[in-house]
Every structure is written in C-alpha cells, then in structure tokens.
C-alpha positions as CSV (number, residue, x, y, z in Angstrom):
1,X,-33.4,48.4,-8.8
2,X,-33.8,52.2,-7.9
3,X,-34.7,51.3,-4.2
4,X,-32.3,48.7,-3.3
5,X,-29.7,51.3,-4.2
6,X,-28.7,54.4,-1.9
7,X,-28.6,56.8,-4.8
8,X,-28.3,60.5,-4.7
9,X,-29.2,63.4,-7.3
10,X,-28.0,66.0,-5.3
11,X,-24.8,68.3,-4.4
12,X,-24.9,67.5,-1.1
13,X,-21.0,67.1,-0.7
14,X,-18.2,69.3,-2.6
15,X,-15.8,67.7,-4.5
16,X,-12.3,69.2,-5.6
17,X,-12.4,69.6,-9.2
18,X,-13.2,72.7,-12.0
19,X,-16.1,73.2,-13.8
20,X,-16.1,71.6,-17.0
21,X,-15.2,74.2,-19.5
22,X,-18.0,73.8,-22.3
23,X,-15.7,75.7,-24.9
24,X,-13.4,72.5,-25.1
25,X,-14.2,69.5,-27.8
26,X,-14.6,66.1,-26.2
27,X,-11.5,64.4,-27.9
28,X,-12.1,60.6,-28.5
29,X,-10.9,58.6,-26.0
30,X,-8.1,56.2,-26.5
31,X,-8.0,53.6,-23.9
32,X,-5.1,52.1,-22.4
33,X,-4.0,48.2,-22.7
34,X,-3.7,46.3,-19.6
35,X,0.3,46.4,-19.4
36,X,0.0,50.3,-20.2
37,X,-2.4,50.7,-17.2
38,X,0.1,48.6,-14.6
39,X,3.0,50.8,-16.2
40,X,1.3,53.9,-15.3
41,X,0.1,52.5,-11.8
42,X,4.3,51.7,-11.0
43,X,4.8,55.6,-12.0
44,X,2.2,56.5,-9.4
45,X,3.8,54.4,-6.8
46,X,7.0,56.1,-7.8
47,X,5.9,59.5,-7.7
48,X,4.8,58.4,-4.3
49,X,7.9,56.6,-3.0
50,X,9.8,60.1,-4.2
51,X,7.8,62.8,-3.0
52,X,7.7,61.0,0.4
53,X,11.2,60.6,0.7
54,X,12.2,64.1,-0.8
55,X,9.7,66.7,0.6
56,X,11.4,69.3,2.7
57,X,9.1,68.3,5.4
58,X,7.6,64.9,6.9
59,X,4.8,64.4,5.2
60,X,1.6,62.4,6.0
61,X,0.9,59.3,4.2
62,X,-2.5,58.6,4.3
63,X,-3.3,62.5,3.3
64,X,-1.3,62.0,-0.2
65,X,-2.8,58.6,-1.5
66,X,-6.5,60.2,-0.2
67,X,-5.5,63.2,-2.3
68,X,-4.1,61.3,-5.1
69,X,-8.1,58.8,-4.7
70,X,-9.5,62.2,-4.9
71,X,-7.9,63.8,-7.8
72,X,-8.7,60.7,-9.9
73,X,-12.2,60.5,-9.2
74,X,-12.6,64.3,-9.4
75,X,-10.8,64.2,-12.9
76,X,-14.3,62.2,-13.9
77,X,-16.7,64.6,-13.0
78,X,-17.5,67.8,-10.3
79,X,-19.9,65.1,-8.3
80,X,-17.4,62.3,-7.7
81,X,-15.0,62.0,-4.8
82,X,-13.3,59.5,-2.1
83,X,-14.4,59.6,0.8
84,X,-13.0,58.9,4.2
85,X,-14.5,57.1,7.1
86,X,-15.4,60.7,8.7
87,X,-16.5,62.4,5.0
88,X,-18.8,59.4,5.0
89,X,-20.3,59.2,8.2
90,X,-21.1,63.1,7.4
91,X,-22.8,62.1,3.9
92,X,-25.4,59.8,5.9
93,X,-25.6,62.1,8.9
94,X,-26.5,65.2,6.1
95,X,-28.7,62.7,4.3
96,X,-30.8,61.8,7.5
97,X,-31.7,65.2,8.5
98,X,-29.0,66.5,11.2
99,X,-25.7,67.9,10.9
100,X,-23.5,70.2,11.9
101,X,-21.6,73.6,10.1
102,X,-23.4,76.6,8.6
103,X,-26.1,74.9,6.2
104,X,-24.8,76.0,2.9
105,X,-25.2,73.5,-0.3
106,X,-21.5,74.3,-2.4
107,X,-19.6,72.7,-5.2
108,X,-16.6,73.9,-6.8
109,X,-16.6,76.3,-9.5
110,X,-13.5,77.4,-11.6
111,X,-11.3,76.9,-8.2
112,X,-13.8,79.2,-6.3
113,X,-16.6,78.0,-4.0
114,X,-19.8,78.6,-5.7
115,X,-23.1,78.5,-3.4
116,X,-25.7,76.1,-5.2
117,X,-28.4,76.8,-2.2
118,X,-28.7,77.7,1.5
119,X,-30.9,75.3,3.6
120,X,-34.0,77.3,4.5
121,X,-33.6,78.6,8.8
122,X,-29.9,78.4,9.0
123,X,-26.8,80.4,9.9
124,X,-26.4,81.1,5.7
125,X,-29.9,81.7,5.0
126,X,-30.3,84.1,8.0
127,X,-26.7,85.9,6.7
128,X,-28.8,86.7,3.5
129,X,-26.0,84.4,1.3
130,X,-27.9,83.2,-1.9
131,X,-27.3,80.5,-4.4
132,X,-25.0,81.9,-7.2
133,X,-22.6,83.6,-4.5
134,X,-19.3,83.1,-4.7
135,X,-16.9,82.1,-1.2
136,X,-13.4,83.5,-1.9
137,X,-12.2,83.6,1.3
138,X,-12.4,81.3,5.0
139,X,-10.8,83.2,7.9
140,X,-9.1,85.5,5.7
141,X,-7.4,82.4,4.2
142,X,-7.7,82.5,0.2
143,X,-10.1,79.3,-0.7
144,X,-8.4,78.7,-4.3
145,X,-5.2,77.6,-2.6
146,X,-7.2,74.4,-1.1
147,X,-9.0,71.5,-2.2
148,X,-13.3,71.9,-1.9
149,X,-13.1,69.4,0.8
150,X,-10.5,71.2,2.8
151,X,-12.6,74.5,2.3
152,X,-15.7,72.6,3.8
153,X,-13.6,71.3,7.0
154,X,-12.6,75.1,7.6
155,X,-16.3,75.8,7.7
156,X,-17.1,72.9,10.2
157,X,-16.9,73.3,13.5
158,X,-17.9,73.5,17.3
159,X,-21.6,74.9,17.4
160,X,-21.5,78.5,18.6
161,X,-18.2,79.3,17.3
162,X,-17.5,81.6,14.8
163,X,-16.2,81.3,10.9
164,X,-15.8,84.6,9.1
165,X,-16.3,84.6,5.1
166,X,-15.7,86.7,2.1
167,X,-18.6,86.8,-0.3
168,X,-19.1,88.1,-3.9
169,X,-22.4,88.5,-5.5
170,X,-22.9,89.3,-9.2
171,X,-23.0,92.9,-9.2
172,X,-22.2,93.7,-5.8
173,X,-18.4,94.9,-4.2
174,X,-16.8,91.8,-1.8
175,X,-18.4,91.9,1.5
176,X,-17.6,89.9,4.8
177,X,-19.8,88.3,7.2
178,X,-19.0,86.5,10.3
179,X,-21.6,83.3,11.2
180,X,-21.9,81.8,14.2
181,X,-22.0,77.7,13.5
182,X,-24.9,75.8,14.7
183,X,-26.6,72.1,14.5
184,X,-28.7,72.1,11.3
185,X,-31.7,70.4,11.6
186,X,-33.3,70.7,8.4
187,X,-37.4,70.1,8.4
188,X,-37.3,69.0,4.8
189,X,-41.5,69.9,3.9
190,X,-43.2,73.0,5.5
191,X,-46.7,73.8,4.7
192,X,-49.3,75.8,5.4
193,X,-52.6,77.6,3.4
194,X,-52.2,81.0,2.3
195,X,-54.1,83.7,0.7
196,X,-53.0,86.5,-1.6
197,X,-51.3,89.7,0.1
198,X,-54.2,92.0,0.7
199,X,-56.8,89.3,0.2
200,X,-60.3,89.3,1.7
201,X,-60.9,86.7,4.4
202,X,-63.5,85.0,1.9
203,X,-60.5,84.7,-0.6
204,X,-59.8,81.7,-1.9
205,X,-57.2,79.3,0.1
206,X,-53.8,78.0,-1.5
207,X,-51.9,75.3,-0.1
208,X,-48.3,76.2,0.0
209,X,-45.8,73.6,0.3
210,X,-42.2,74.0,0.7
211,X,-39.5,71.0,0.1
212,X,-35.9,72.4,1.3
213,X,-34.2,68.7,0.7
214,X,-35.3,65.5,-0.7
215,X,-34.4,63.4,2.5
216,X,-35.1,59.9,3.8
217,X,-38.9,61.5,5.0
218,X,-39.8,63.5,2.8
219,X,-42.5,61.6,1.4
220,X,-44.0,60.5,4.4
221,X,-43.8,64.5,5.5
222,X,-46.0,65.3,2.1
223,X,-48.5,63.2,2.6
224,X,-49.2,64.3,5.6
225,X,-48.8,68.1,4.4
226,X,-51.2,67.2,1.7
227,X,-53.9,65.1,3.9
228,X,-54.0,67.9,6.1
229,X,-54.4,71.2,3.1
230,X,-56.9,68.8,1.7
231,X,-59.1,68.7,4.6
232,X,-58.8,72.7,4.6
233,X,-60.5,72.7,0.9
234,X,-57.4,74.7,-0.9
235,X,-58.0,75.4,-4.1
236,X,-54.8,74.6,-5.5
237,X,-50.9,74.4,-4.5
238,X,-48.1,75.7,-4.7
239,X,-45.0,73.5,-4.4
240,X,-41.8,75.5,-3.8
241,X,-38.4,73.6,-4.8
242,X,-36.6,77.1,-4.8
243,X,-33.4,76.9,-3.3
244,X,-33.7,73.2,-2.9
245,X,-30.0,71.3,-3.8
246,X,-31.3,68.3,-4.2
247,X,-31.3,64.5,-1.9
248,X,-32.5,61.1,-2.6
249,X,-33.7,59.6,-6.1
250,X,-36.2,58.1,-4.3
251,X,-37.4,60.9,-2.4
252,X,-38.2,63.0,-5.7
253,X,-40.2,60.0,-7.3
254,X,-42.3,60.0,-4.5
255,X,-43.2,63.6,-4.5
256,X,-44.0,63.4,-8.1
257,X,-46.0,60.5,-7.6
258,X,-47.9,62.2,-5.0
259,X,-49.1,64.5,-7.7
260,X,-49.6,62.3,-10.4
261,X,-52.3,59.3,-11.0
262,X,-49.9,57.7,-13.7
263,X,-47.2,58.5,-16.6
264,X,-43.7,58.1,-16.4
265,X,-41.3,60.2,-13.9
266,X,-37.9,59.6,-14.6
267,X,-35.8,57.8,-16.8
268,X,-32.4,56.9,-15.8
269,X,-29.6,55.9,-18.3
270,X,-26.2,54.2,-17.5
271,X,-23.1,53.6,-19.1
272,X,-24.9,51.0,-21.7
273,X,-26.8,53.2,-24.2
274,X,-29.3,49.7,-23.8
275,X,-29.2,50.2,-20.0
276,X,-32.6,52.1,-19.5
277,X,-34.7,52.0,-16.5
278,X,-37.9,54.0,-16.6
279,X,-40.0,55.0,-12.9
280,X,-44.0,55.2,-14.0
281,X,-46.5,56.8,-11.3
282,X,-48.9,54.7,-9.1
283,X,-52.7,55.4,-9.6
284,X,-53.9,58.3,-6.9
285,X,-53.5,62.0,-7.0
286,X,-53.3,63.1,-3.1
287,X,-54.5,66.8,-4.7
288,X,-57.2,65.6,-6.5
289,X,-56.5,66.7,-9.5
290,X,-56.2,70.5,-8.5
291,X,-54.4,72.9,-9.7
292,X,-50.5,73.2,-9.3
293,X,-48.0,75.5,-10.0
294,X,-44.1,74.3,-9.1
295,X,-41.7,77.1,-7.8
296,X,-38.0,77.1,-9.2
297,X,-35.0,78.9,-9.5
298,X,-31.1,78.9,-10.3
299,X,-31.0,77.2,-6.9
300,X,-33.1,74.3,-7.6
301,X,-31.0,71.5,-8.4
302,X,-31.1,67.7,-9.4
303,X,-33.9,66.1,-7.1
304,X,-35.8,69.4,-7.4
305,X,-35.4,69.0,-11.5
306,X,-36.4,65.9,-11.3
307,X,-39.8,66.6,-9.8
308,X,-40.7,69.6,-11.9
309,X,-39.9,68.4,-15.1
310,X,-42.0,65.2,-14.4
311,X,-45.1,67.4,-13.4
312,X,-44.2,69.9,-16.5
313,X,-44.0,66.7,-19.2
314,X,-47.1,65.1,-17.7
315,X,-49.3,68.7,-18.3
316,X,-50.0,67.9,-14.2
317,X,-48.2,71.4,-13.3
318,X,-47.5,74.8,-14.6
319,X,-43.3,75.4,-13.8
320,X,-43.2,79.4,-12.6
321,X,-39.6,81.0,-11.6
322,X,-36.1,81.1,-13.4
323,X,-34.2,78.9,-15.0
324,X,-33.0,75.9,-12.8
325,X,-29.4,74.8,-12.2
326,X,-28.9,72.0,-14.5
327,X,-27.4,68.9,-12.7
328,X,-28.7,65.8,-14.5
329,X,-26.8,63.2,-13.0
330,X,-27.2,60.3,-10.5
331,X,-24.3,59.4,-7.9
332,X,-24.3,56.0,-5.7
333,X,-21.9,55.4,-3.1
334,X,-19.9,52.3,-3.2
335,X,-18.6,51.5,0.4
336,X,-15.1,50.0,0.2
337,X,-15.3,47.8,3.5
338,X,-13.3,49.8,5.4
339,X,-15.9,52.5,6.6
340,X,-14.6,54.7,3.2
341,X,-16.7,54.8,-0.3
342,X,-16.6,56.4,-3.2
343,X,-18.9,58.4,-4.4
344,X,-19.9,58.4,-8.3
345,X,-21.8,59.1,-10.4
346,X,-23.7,56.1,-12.4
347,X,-26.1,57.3,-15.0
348,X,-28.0,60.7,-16.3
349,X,-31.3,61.1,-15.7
350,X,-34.1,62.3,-18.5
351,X,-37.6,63.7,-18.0
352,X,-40.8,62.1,-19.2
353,X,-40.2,63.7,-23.1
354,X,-36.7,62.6,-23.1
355,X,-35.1,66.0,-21.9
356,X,-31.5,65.7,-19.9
357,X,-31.4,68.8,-18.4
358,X,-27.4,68.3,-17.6
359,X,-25.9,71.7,-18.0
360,X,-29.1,73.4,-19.2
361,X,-31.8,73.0,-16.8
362,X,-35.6,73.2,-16.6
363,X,-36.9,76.1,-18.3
364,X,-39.8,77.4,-16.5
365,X,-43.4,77.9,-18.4
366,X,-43.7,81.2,-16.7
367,X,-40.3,83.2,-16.8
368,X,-40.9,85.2,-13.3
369,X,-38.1,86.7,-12.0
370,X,-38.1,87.7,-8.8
371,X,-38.6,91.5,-8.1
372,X,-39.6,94.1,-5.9
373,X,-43.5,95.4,-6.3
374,X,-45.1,99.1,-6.1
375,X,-48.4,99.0,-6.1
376,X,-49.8,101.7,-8.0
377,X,-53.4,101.3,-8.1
378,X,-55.7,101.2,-4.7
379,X,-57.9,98.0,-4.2
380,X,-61.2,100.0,-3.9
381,X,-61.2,103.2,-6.7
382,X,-62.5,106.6,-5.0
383,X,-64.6,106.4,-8.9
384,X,-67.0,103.8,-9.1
385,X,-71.0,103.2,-9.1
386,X,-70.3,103.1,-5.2
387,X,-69.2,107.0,-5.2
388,X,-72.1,108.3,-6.5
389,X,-74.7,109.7,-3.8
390,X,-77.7,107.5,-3.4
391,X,-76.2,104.9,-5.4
392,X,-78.3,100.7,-5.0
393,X,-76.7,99.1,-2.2
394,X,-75.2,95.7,-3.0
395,X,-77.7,93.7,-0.9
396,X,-76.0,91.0,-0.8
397,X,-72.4,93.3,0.2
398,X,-70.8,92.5,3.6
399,X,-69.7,95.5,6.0
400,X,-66.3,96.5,5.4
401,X,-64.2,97.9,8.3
402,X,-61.5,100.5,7.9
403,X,-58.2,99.4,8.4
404,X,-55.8,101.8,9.0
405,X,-52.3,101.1,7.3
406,X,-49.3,101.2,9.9
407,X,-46.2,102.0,8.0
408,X,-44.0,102.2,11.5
409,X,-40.3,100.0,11.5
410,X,-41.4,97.0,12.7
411,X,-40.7,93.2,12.6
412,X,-42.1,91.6,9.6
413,X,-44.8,88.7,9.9
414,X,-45.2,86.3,7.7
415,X,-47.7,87.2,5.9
416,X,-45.8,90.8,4.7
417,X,-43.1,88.5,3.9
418,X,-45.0,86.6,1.8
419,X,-46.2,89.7,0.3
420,X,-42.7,90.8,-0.6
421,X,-42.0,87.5,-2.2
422,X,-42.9,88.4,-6.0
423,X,-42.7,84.6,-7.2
424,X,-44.7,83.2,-4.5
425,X,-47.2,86.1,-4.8
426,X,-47.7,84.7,-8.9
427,X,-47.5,81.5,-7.7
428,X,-50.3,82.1,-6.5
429,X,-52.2,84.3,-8.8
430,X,-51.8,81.1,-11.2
431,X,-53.3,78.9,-8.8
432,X,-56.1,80.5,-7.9
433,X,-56.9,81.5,-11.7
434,X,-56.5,77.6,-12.9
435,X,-58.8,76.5,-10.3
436,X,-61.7,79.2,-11.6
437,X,-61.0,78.0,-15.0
438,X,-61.1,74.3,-14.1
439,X,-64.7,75.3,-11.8
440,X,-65.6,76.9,-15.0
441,X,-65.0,73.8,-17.3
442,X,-66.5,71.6,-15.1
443,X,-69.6,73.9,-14.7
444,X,-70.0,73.9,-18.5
445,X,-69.3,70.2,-18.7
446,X,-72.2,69.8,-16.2
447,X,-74.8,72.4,-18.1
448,X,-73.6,70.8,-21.6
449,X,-74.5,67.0,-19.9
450,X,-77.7,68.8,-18.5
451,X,-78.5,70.4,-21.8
452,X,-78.0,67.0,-23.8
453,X,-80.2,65.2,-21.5
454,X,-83.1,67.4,-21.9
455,X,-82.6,67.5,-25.2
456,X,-82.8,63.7,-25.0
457,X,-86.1,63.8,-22.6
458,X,-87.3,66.0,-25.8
459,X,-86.6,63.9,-28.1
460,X,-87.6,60.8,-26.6
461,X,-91.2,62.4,-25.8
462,X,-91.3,63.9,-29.4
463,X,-91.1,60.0,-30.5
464,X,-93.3,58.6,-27.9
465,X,-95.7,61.2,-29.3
466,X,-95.3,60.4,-32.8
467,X,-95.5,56.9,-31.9
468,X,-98.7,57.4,-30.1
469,X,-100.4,59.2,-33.5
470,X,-98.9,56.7,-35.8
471,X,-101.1,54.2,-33.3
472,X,-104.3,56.7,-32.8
473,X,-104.0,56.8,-37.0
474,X,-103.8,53.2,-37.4
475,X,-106.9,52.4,-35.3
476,X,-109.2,55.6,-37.3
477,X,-107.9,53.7,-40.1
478,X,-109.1,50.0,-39.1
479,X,-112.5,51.5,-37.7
480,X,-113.3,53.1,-41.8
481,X,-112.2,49.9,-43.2
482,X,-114.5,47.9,-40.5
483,X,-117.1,50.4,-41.5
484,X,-116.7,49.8,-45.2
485,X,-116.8,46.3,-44.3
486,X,-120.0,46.2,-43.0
487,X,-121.9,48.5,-45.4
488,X,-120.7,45.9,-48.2
C-alpha cells in the first residue's frame, strides 16, 4: 500500500496554523448530526455572501473560500493545508529535486516563522540561518500579520533578486540579512571517506555520508555512495541526517533498508486503531555489517526520524547528536481533479519498539552537543621513551616529516572544516573505535574456534591412543592365554 501512495513525512510546505499548545486538555469530541453539519455549511455560505457584499473594498473571491479551505484544514493539524494549482505544482517540483526561493525548510510556530532546517549549499545555509531561528520580519513587513503561505510567497521570487529578513536566534539580539534568491538544486546524498582531523595517512578511513532530503533518488544515490566507500575498505560510516527536514516515506525505508539485513522499519497507524501496516527490511546489508553511527539534531525531522530510530531499535547503529525535532506524522495528497489537493495527514508513524516520536523525538544514545574544541594536549609529548638520548629505535617506525602549522587568515578546506565540526569529529571517533572492537571480537572468535579445534585434534589423538593400548593389551592378553593353552 505504502508505494502506490505519494506520501510525505516531511515539512516540506508551511501551513498557516499555531503550534499546538501542549498545556491544553484534549476535550472529548462531540460530533455533529448530519442536519447540524448542513446548518453550519448555510452559515459559511452566509458569512460569505455578507463579507463579499459588505467589505469596504472589492474583494477577491477565489482568495476567501481558498482561505476559508485553508483555515479548516489547518484547524486539524500544523502539516495540513489546501493547495492551489501553483502551491501544488511547487510541492512536486520541491519533491523532485529543483525549485526556486532561498532553500529554507519552515513551519509555523506560535504565529512566527520557525526555521525547521536549511537545505545544505543554499542562499540560507550560506547566510549562517539555522534550524530553531525564528523569521519575524519579510521586507520589513511584520510576518505575524500574514498567513505561513503568504509569508513563503514573499520569499519566492526571480533568481538573483533580493529578499531582506529579520532573524532571532535564542540568545542572540534581532539581526537582518539580505539574500540574494537562487534555483535550489538540492543533491540529496553526498559522500566521501574521511579521516580524523590530524590523523596519520595510515589512519583508518570512514565513510561519511550525508542525506539533506529524502527525495524521489535518494536511494538509488546511496547505493551508489555505498558501492563506491565499499570498494575504498572504510571501516565504518557515518550517516548524517542533521539538518535534514524530511521527504518521501519511501525514500527513508530504503535508506534503512540499505543498512539492515532484516527487522521491521516502520509502523504506520491510521485512523482505525486495527489499521496497522508494518515495513520489514529485505535480506542484504550494503555495509556489511560495519559499524555505524547516525548523525542528528533539532533539525532532523520526520523521514530523518524515521531512519534513525529504525537503525537505533534494530541495535544496527549507535544515534550521536541532540535531540531530534519530533514530527511523527504521515501526510498524502489527495488531488481534487482540478490541478488543486489537499494535503493531510493520514496516520502516525512508530519505530521498530513501538516509540511515536510525535512531539518528543529521537533521543540520541550519545548526547553530543555541538561545540567548539581547544586542544590542550600535543599529539607527540616532548616526554616519552623517544626523548631520552640513545633511546631503541622503533624498527618498524616510519620517517616522520615536520610540518609546520600555518595559522595565517585564510580560506578554510574541508578538511579544517571538518575539524571544526565537533559532532562529525565523534562521529567518528565512535566509528572507528566500534570497528577495532568488532576486529577484536572477531579475532577472539577466530583464536577461540582455533583453540577448540586443537583442543579437539587433542582429544581425538588422546582416544586414538587409548584406543590403540586397549588393542596392544588385548592381543598381550590373547598371546598368555594361547600360551597357557598350549602348556596345558
């Protein structure tokens, strides 16, 4: 059923509503009869028919009734909305890897815009906003005044023109950046092999992988990535969903698949408590059983959840970051024939154990916040058995050259990036420590075999032996009974 629908786990369009407000009790719901529902569906038309014909202005038609279609669906939930022949055509466009605007992931929060993630390489991500902000203002123009869809359409726009926006971070005064709009193209896996920062060239290899979006080729683009790091002998990976919104059910059941040889991924549940349908993995581990470690933060969201609590519930991966966002929901859109749809959500989704994660999020084995490093202690100590005069070469030690540290401005590579990124950095730490333990293991499993099969040669030669005396003692004694024999 999961792949004949288009479904979506992810924030991937605002919607106009408020965040629930979890103080509130749920009151019992008491449903309306059928002549109570056309009564109130007269008043609508009414409130219609008068606030056409007595607004101070003209008004427009077909933007009331899509506001009043969008009110009622956002009433539901913060992840359902109408959506009009262009809001649609956007949708697929976003979902298929190409559209236009700044490449920032948003939902409404409170009537403020709150920034679930920026897409990795674009006009938000270089302009250093990060998931948690806050947008308070479009062009100067307060954004609690207008619906989340209206704020979004202010933010579109001509590539290479400009949009200028008010950000608040937690902690931080207001401050005001101007981006320049662009075409996002978003490459949904990059990957590459890595070492530690500092690490000698005969360190060990880690495959990095990073998923920005769960799109319609994602999983073809990880299997490649992971063909390719496999043939490069990493000892482990490192899957980054940081940052990641979210995308296609589908998607995130085939990058957990990809990393499991069976169990269950995901569990989705509908309206009917009864209505239950569970996703199991296919045999075939594309890492071979190596060691992972999965990458998340307060940015991760949905699709991203998905994946990392299915790898954390089936022992296949060891969760490092912060806490994730917490959306545990599943929306489908339901085209209404006229190029239009609404999008809703359809069920909750649950990890392997049973957890939803709605409103709470996966909480990560490792708690690793992310931080800026001093180093305090030198790789190489000026006191050690190599200090002392004449001290036994290392016959087996390689030349080391001197490399002379340059601490002048300059651009960053990657590589000092990398070593700036805390997380990654005890990513992989974990990784590569996992994969000497599992060496270790299998070394033991493979002297323990060794062991029991000499022991076994032993044993089976300390029988034949016995055997062969028992049969030497048996033939002494038939030779003195022949001999007693023949003196009688």
């Amino acid at each position: 059923m999961l792949k004949k629908l288009v479904i979506f786990v992810c924030l991937l369009l605002p919607v106009a509503s408020f965040a629930a407000d979890k103080s509130k009790k749920e009151e019992p719901i008491e449903h309306l009869t059928d002549e109570q529902i056309y009564e109130q569906l007269k008043k609508l038309a009414l409130v219609f028919e008068v606030a056409r014909d007595n607004f101070v202005e003209e008004v427009d038609e077909k933007k009331m009734l899509e506001a009043a279609m969008n009110g009622m669906l956002g009433a539901l939930d913060p992840h359902s909305s109408y959506l009009s022949a262009d809001d649609f055509k956007e949708f697929n466009d976003k979902s298929h890897g190409e559209f236009g605007g700044l490449g920032i992931q948003i939902t409404s929060d409170r009537g403020a815009v709150r920034v679930i993630s920026p897409i990795d390489d674009t006009p938000a991500d270089k302009a250093g906003i990060k998931a948690g902000d806050y947008i308070t203002h479009i062009d100067d123009e307060q954004v609690f005044d207008m619906t989340l869809n209206q704020a979004v359409k202010k933010m579109k726009g001509r590539p290479g023109t400009k949009v200028k926006l008010t950000i608040i971070s937690e902690g931080k005064e207001p401050r005001t950046l101007t981006l320049k709009r662009a075409i996002i193209k978003v490459d949904s896996v990059k990957y590459e092999e890595k070492s530690l920062a500092d690490a000698d060239e005969d360190a060990p290899k880690v495959g990095y992988i990073r998923i920005s979006d769960f799109g319609a080729t994602t999983s073809k683009e990880l299997n490649e990535a992971l063909k390719k790091l496999e043939k490069k002998d990493v000892v482990g990976y490192v899957l980054d969903v940081r940052n990641n919104p979210g995308g296609y059910l589908t998607a995130a059941i085939d990058v957990s698949d990809a990393f499991l040889d069976g169990g269950e991924i995901v569990s989705t549940r509908g309206k009917d408590k009864a209505d239950i349908e569970r996703v199991y993995a296919k045999e075939g581990d594309l890492a071979n059983g190596k060691p992972v470690v999965v990458l998340i933060n307060h940015g991760s969201a949905s699709a991203s959840e998905i994946v990392a609590g299915a790898l954390q519930d089936n022992g296949r991966a060891l969760v490092m970051g912060s806490q994730s966002f917490g959306k545990g929901s599943v929306q489908q859109q339901k085209p209404l024939g006229d190029g239009t749809a609404i999008h809703i959500t359809i069920a909750r989704y649950y990890t392997p154990s049973g957890r939803s994660i709605q409103n709470e999020g996966i909480t990560p084995d490792v708690e690793v916040l992310q931080s800026k490093v001093e180093v305090l202690e030198k790789k190489e100590s000026m006191y050690s058995e190599a200090s002392f005069k004449n001290a036994l070469k290392n016959e087996h030690a390689k030349d080391k050259d001197d490399k002379k540290s340059d601490d002048e401005d300059k651009e960053l590579t990657d590589e000092e990036k990398d070593a700036l990124d805390y997380q990654l950095q005890r990513g992989m730490d974990m990784v590569i420590a996992m994969s000497k333990l599992q060496e270790r293991e299998k070394k033991f499993a493979e002297t323990k075999e060794k062991s029991e099969s000499v022991a076994d040669e032993e044993k089976s030669a300390e029988a034949d032996e016995k055997q062969s005396d028992k049969k030497t003692d048996k033939k002494t004694d038939e030779k003195k009974d022949s001999k007693k024999s023949n003196k009688k």
